[in-house]
C-alpha positions in Angstrom: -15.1 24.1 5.1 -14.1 21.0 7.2 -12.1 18.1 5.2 -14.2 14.4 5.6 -12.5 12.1 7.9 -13.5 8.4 6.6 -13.7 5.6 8.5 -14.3 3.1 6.1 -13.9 2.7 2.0 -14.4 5.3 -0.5 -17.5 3.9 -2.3 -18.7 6.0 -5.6 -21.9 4.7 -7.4 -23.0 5.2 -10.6 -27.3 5.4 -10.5 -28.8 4.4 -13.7 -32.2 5.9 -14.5 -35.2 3.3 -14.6 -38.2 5.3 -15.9 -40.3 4.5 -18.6 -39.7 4.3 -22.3 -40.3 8.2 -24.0 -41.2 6.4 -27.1 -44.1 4.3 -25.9 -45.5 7.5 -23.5 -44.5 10.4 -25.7 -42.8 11.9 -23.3 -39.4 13.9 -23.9 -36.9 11.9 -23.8 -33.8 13.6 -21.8 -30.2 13.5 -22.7 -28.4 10.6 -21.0 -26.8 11.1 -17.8 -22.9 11.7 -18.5 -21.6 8.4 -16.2 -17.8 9.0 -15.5 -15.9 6.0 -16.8 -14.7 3.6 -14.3 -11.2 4.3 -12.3 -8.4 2.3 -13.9 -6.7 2.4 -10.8 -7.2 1.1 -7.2 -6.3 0.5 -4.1 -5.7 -2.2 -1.8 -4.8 -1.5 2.1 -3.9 -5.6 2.4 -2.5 -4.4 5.9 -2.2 -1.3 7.8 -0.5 -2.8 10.9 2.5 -2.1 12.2 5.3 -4.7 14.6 2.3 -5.4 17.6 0.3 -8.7 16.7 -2.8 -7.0 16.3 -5.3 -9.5 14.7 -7.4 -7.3 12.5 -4.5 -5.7 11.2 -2.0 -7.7 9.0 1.6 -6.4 8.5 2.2 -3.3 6.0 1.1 -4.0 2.2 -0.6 -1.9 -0.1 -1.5 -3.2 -3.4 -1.8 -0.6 -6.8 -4.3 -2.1 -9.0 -4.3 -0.4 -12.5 -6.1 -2.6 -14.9 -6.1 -5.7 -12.8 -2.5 -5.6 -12.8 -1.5 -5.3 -9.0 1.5 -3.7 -7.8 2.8 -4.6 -4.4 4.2 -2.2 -1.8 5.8 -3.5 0.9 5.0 -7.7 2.2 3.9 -7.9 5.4 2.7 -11.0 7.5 -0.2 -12.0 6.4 0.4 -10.8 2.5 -1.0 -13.1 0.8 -4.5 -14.3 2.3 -5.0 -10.5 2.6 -4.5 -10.7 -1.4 -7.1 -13.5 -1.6 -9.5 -11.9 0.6 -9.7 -9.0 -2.1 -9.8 -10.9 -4.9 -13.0 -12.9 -3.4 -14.7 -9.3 -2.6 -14.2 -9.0 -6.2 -11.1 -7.4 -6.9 -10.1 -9.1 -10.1 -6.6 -8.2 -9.7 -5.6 -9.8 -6.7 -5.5 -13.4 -7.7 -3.1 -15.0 -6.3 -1.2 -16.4 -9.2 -1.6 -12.6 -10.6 1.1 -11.6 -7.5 4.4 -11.1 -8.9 5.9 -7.4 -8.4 6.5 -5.7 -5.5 8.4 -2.7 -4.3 9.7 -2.6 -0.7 10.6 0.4 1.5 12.9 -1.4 3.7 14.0 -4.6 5.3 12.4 -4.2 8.8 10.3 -7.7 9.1 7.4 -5.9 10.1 7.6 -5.1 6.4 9.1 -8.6 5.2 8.1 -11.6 6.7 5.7 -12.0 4.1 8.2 -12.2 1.5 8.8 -16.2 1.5 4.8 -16.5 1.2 4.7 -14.1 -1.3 7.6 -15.8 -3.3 6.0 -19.5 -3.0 2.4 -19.5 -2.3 2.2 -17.6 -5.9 4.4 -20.1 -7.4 2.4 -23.4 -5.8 -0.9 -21.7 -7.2 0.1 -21.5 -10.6 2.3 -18.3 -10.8 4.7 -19.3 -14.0 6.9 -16.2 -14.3 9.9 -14.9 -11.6 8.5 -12.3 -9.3 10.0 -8.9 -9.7 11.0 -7.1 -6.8 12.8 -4.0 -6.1 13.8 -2.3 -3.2 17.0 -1.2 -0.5 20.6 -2.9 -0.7 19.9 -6.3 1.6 17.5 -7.0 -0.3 19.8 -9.7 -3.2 21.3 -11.3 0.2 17.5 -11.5 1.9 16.0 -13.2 -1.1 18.8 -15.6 -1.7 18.8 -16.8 2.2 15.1 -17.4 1.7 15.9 -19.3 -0.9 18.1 -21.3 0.1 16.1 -21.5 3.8 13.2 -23.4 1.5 16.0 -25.4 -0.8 14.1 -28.7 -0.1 10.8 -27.6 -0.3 11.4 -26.4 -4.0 13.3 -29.8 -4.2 10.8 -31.7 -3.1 7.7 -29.9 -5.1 10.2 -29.9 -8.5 11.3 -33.3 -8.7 8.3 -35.3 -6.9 5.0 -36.0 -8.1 3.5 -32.4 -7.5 2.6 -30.9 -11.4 4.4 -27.7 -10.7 6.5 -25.2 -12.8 9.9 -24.6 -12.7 10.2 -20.7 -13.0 7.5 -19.3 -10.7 9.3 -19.7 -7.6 12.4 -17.5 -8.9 13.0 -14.1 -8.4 14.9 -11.3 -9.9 16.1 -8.7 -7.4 16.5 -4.7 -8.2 18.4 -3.1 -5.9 17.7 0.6 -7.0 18.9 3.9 -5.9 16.5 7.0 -5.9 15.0 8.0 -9.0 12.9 6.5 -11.5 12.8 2.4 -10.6 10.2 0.7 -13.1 8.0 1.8 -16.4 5.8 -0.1 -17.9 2.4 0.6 -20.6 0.3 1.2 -17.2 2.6 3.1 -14.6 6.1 5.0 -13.7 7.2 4.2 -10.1 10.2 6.6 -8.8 12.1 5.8 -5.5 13.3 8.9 -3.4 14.6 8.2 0.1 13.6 8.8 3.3 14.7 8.9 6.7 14.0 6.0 9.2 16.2 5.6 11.9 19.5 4.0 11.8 18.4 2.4 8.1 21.1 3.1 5.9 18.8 2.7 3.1 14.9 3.4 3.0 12.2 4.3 0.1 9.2 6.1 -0.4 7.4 5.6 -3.9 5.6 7.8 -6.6 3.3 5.9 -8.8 1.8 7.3 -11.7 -1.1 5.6 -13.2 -3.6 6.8 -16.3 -5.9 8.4 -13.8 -4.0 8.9 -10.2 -0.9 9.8 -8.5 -0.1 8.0 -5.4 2.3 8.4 -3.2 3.7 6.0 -0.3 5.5 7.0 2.6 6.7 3.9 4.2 8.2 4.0 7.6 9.6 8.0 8.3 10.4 10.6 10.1 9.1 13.9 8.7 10.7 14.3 5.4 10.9 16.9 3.1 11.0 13.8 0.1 7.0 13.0 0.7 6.3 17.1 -0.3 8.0 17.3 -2.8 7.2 14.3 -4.1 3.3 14.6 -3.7 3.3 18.1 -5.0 -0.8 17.7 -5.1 -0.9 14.3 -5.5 -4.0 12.5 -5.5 -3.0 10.6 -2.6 -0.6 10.2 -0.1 -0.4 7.1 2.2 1.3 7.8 5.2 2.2 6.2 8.2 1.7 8.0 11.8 1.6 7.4 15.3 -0.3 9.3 18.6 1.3 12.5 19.4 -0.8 12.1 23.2 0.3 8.2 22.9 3.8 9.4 22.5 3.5 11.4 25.5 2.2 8.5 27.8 5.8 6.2 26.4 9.2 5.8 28.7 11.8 8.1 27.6 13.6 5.6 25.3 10.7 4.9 23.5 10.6 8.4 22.6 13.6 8.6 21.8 13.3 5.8 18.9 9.9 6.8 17.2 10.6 10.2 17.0 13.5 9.0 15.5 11.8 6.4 13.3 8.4 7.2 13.0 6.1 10.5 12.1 3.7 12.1 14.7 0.4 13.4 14.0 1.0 16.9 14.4 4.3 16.2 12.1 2.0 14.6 9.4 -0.3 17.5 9.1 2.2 20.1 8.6 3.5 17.4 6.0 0.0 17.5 4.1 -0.1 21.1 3.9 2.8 21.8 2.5 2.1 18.7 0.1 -1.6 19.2 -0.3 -2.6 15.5 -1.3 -6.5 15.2 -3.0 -6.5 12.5 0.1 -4.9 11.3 3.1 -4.8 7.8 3.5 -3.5 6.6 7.2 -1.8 3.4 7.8 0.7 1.7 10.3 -1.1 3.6 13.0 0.5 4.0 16.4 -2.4 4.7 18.8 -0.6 4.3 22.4 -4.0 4.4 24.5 -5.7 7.3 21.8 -8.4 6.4 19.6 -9.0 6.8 15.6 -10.8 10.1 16.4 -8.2 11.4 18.7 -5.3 11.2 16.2 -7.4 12.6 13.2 -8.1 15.7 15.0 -4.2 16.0 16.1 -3.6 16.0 12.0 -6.7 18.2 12.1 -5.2 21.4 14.2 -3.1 21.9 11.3 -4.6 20.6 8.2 -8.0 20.7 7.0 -8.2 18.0 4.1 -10.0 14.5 3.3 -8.5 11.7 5.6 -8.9 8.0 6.0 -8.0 6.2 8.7 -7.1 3.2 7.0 -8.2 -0.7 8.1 -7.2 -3.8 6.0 -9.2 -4.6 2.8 -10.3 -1.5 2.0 -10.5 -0.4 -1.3 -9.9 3.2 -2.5 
């Protein structure tokens, strides 16, 4: 049987029956419906984009919510208002004051330029506790030139007539080496590496929540790390790119995504060896090919749920 490609969110209702009362009728009254509890753990695709200024898609960020406690993966432009977008479609967790850990995969800006806002905007809305982050080495240097890059501003906010904190806009930095990173009462996140390009240093992540396993590729090529770190998983997020796009790019282009980046065909044999409960695409590559196109590349080899990923979505 075929695998569902999705285009949009996974949506799962709960009916509840409205029939009459048995006791006023005298009708049999059936044995309520058994109504699974609620999934303690979501997530956020706050942008699926990748370098190219592509206005529906901000730059990579996933958010794990697991109680309405969100975990950040990677801060791409546009971090923040994606954050506040979800929380007004009713994702509780994604207030912005609520914003304080995050886990990035690497220092490539596509990846970071939302760092600064994510470090601030918090703190000016209310956010009273350092932000936690952890990620590659470059990451203590990056935080403290950002830091210092907005010296006055903190200045200015601190000592002037604006009523705010004076710990929110801190951060403490965990440069961390594969293996597991952070625990706390709601989920374990390890760090295993992966290869992109000429970084010396770049992450993939396992979370495990109450209810889910979710792993997060980052930017790669095909690596043996996201098998044997899925392992079954119940999902794997995954970056990707055109393998009929690739074809259509100069030489030196190919050169560097093959190099940096996972094809479609690549991807596939990745999911069946790792064979993920689903497939979540993000930083898509298209190159001229549409959503349909690269799904059935992954298809020819692997026959399992996918979702081709868009901002704000919910799974």
């Amino acid at each position: 049987m075929r695998g569902r490609f999705v285009l949009g969110p996974l949506v799962v209702l709960a009916a509840a029956s409205c029939g009459s009362d048995a006791s006023s009728t005298g009708a049999h009254r059936s044995a309520a419906p058994q109504v699974e509890p609620p999934a303690r753990t979501r997530i956020v695709l706050l942008g699926t984009g990748t370098p190219n200024a592509d206005p529906d898609r901000s730059g990579p960020a996933v958010a794990i919510v697991v109680d309405d406690t969100p975990y950040l993966i990677d801060l791409g432009p546009g971090v923040v208002r994606r954050a506040a977008a979800a929380y007004r479609a009713g994702v509780e967790g994604m207030k912005v004051s609520n914003l304080k850990t995050a886990f990035i995969t690497h220092l490539h800006t596509d990846h970071t330029l939302g760092y600064a806002d994510f470090v601030f905007t918090p703190w000016v809305l209310e956010r009273d506790a350092p932000a936690e982050v952890y990620g590659p080495r470059g990451l203590e240097a990056m935080t403290g030139h950002l830091l210092a890059a907005y010296e006055e501003d903190i200045r200015v906010r601190i000592d002037g007539l604006e009523p705010v904190n004076t710990g929110g806009y801190r951060v403490n930095v965990h440069e961390v080496e594969p293996g597991l990173i952070y625990e706390d009462e709601k989920v374990r996140v390890t760090a295993f590496p992966v290869e992109h390009g000429s970084w010396p240093q770049s992450f993939g992540y396992r979370f495990e929540t109450p209810d889910r396993t979710i792993v997060i590729s980052g930017d790669t090529r095909p690596s043996p790390a996201i098998a044997e770190n899925c392992r079954g998983c119940d999902v794997l997020i995954h970056e990707v790119y055109s393998q009929a796009g690739f074809d259509r790019r100069a030489p030196e282009w190919q050169r560097y995504h093959s190099s940096f980046h996972t094809s479609a065909p690549e991807l596939g044999r990745i999911a069946a060896e790792a064979q993920p409960g689903m497939l979540i695409l993000y930083h898509q590559l298209l190159w001229g090919s549409t959503a349909d196109e690269l799904v059935e590349e992954i298809r020819q080899v692997w026959d399992g749920e996918i979702v081709y990923g868009n901002d704000l979505e919910v799974y």
